[in-house]
Each structure stands twice: as C-alpha cells, then as structure tokens.
N, C-alpha and C positions, 0 to 999 in steps of 0.2 A: 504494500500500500504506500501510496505516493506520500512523505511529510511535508505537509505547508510549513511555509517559514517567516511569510509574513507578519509584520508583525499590527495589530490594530491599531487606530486612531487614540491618540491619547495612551496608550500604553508603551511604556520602557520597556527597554530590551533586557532579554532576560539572561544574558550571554554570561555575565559575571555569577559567579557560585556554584557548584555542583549539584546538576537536577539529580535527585532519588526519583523522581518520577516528570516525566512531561510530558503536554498532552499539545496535540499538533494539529488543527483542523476540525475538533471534535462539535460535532453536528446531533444533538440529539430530538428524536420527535417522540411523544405518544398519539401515537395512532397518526392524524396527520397533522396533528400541531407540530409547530416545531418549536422547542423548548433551550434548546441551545445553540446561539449563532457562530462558530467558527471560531470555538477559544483556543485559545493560544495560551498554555502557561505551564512555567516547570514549577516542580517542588521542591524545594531547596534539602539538601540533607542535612538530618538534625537540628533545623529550625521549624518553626512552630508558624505556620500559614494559615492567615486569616479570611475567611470569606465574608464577603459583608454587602449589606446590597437589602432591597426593599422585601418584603414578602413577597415572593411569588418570582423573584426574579431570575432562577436557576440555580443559586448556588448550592443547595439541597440537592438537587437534580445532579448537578456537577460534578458533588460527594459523591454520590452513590453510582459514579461511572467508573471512580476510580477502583474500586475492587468489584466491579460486575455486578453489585444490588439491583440493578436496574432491570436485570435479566429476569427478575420472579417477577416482573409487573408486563401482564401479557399485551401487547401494541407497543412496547416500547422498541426502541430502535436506535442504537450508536454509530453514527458514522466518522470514520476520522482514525488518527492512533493516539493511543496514551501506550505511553509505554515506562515499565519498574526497571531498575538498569540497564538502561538500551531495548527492553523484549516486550515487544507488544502483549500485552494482558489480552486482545482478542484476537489474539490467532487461535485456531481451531485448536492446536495440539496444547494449548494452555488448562490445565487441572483447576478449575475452580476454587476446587474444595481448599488447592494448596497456597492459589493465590489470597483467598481469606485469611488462610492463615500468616502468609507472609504480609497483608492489609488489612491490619485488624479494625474493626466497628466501635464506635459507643455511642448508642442513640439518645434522643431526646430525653426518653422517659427512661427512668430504670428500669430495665425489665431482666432483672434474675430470675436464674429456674428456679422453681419450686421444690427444690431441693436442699441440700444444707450447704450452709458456707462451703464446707470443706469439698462438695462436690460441686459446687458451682464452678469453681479455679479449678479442680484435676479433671474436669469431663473433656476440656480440650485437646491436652497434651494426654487422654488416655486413645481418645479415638486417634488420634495420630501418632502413637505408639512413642512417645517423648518419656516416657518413664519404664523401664525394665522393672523396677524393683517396686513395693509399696515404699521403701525408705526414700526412693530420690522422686517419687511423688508427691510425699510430705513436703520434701524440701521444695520442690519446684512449688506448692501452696502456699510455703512460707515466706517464701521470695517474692512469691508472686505480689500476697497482702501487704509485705514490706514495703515494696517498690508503689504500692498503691497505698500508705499509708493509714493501711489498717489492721495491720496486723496485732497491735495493742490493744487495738478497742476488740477484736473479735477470740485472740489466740485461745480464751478456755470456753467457748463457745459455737469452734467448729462444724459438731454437729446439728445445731441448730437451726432452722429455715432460714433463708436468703432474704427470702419475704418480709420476716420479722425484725430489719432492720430500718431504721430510717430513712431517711430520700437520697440525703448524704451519702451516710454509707453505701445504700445499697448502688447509688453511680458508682461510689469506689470499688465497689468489688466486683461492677461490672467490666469496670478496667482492671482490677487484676484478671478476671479472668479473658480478659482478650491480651494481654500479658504476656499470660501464662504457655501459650504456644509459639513465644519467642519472634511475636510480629517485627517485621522492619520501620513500618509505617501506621500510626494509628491516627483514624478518619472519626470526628467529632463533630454530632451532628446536633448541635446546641444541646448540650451537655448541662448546663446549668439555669437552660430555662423553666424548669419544676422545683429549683431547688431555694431552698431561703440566702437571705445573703451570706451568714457564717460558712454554708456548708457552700454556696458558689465559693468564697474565697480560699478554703479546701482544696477544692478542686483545683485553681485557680495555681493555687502553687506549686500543686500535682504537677499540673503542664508545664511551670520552670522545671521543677526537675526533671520531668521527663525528658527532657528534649536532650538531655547530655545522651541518652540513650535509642531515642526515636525520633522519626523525622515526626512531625503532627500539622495534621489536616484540622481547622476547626469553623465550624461555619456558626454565624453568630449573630445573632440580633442588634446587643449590645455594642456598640461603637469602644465604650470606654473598655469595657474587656477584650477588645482586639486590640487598642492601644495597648493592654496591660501585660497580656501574652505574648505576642504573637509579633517576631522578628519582620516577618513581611506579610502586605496586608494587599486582597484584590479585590476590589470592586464591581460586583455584578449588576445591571440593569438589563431590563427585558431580554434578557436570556443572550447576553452579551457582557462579554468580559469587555468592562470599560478603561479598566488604569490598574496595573498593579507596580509595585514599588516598596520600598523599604519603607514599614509601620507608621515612623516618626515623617517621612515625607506625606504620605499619603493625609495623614493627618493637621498638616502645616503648611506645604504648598502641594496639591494637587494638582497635573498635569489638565486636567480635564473638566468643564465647568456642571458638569452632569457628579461628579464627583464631588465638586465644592459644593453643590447644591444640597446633597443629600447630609455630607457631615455637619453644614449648617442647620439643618434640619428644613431647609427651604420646601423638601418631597420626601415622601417614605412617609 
C-alpha cells in the first residue's frame, strides 16, 4: 500500500523524534460516512500523545484504529497505513489477538471482569502463555499492580471482586491489567472522565510515570489534562487532523486559527 507523505494544512512536520507508531493516509468510514479525512501522524516513543478536539470529531474513532477496535463494529472500514515499527497493523498476515497485546486499551468507563483482583491482571498473560509457573504469575500481578499503583491499596485482598473497588481503582487495575501482557503502546480513551478529581489526579500521575516505560495514546476532553500529561498534543476537527505539535506550542501559539478557536473556547 502506497504511504502518503503529505503533510496537512496547518500541521508540522512530524520528521523530528522516533515514531513507535505512524499512520499515513488513514481514511476511515462507517458505513458510508466518512469519519476520518486523511490523517497524517506519528506517535512519538515513550511520550505521552494527546488527542483533543470537539465531541464527535474523530479522535475516539482515531484511537481505536490504532490496535484494530474498529474491526468488531460491523460497516466500518480503514483505509490508509498505520503502521507499529515500520509493519503495517492491516496486513492480512497480522494476529490481532497479538497486536492487542502489543497495543494495549483502557477505556472510558472501568470495566473489570467480574472476577477477582488477582484474576483480572493474570487472565492476560495466562491466555498468552506469559507465565510457566503459578510463582512468576504472582509476580507478573504484582508488578503489574505496582506499576499501576495499586498494589498497597489491594495486596491482602486479591481474591476479592474487581467490581468491589472504586472508580479509581478499579481504572487502575484496569491498567494493570493491560500491563500485565507487556504492551508496547497503551491507547487511552478518556480514562478519567467517570472518575472524581482525587482519583483523575491518580491517574494522572500514573501516565508521568508510565511513559518512562510506554509510549501513551490519550484522547481527552479536558484541554488542561492534555497540557498536564501529554508531551505532544493533536488537534482533531470534523474528522481531520488539524495541527499537531509539541503540548506547550499547541497551547501558546497555534499554527492554525480553527485550533486557537477551540482552546479559546470560541467552538466545542
């Protein structure tokens, strides 16, 4: 498949920093709307990329092209390449099931299984055969909650339903458990809009320290929590990538007057 390289109106070139993932052309429709016009953007590795833009504008849509979520919703239709180090994610001979695993999810709401803590984090890495022993499946839950900052609050309550925590929690253990099968890239799809403000700024810090360890995709309502996370920030309008750039420009001088209108709060 042919990579476009143009670059849109209003948008900087993306040539400086190391894409972990870029997408090149990417056209998406349901059914025969068409929902995405010809974005153009890489994902920087191990920083933290902001999506931002009105309701309805694609960037939801956007997310869920980068690891194939778009595939279970039946009229939809990707055209274009994204591709994870150099490799197109839609070529026929690409595993799904592996690329999830390499681009792990955390959605809106919290939705843990209905399970116990401690199977919610090991159900990943058991289907994908990541643990030989029950002793380094322990460890891989343990790690996992750590890394997600829960581990104190849950360690002698393991067994205990997933369900039975908080909103907080239960997002962090949703992130441990996408974690947990040693993702490259994790896709955040307003993660803290169910949540109170305490437990948003939980999270909130979750994502600095992840990012020493994963690249992160985060799409977000909030303006001031993309300033606060998120090293580079894009701008989506009517299903077009309008401007992306480094956070603090984006915020300060905007290339693009569809961009300053919106962080003004002029539209949205």
């Amino acid at each position: 498949m042919e990579i476009k390289t143009k670059v849109a109106a209003g948008q900087v070139s993306q040539a400086d920093g190391k894409a972990k993932m870029a997408a090149r052309g990417v056209d998406m429709y349901y059914g025969e709307k068409k929902a995405l016009k010809s974005i153009d953007l890489d994902i920087r590795e191990r920083e933290v990329t902001a999506l931002i833009g009105p309701s309805g504008c694609g960037k939801s849509t956007f997310l869920r092209c980068l690891n194939r979520m778009n595939d279970v919703i039946e009229g939809a239709k990707v055209q274009g390449d994204i591709r994870l180090d150099g490799q197109n994610i839609y070529d026929q001979a690409i595993d799904v099931v592996q690329l999830r695993a390499r681009v792990g999810m955390v959605f809106q709401k919290p939705n843990p299984f209905p399970k116990s803590i401690y199977e919610n984090v090991a159900y990943g890495p058991k289907i994908h055969g990541l643990a030989r022993t029950r002793e380094e499946l322990d460890r891989i839950v343990e790690t996992s909650l750590t890394k997600a900052g829960l581990w104190e609050e849950v360690k002698a309550r393991l067994q205990e339903t997933g369900t039975g925590l908080s909103g907080g929690q239960q997002q962090r253990l949703c992130i441990a458990r996408a974690i947990a099968v040693s993702p490259e890239v994790i896709l955040m799809d307003e993660p803290c809009s169910a949540l109170d403000p305490i437990a948003t700024a939980k999270i909130e810090e979750l994502i600095d320290e992840l990012r020493s360890n994963y690249t992160i995709v985060i799409v977000t309502h909030s303006m001031q929590q993309a300033a606060r996370v998120s090293q580079r920030t894009a701008f989506f309008h009517l299903g077009e990538l309008v401007e992306v750039g480094d956070t603090a420009q984006i915020f300060t001088n905007p290339k693009d007057d569809r961009t300053q209108g919106y962080i003004t709060g002029r539209f949205g």
